[in-house]
C-alpha positions, 0 to 999 in steps of 0.5 A: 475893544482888544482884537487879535489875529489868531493863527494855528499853522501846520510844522514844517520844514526851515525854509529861508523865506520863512526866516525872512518873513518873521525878520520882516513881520513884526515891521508890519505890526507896528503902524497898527499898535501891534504884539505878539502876546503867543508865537509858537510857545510849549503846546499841552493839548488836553482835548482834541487833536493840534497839529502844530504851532499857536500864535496870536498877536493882540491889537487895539481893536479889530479894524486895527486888525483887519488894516494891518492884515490888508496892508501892502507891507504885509501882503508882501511878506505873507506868501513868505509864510503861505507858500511854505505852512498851511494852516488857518488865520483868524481875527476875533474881537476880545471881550470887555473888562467884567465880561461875566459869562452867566450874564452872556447865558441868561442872554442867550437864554432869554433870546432862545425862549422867545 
């Protein structure tokens, strides 16, 4: 099943490493079958409050994810990025083909009456 890295990071200022670490990141994905599907695009925010920047990099699934996350070439470039933003990452399974979120409720439904 599709997964993807999410992460909402805080604006900041242009720092040099930053820019050293986006030239490096995308290195990092390709043993992991790895893409950018949103990096840093036109925000409209209609609930709520979102200070800042949305990415997400879809992969073939979560321990794709997760070894790309844990692997040496990107925890080398990561404290690029993390002594300058702040902010949250997440990785998150997508949902199958036909996902029907009814039948996700009648389950919930059904588990919650028991």
């Amino acid at each position: 099943m599709t997964a993807y890295a999410l992460a909402h990071l805080r604006k900041a200022p242009v720092h040099a490493e930053v820019l050293t670490y986006l030239e490096r990141i995308d290195a990092t994905l390709a043993p992991f079958a790895g893409r950018f599907i949103v990096h840093g695009g036109a925000i409209d925010v209609l609930e709520g409050d979102w200070p800042g920047d949305v990415i997400v990099i879809e992969f073939p699934d979560l321990q794709q994810a997760r070894s790309w996350y844990q692997s040496s070439d990107y925890q080398e470039i990561k404290p690029l990025r993390t002594r300058h933003l702040t902010g949250e990452v997440i990785l998150v399974d997508g949902v199958e083909s036909g996902h029907d979120s009814s039948q996700m409720a009648a389950a919930i439904r059904r588990a919650t009456d028991r």
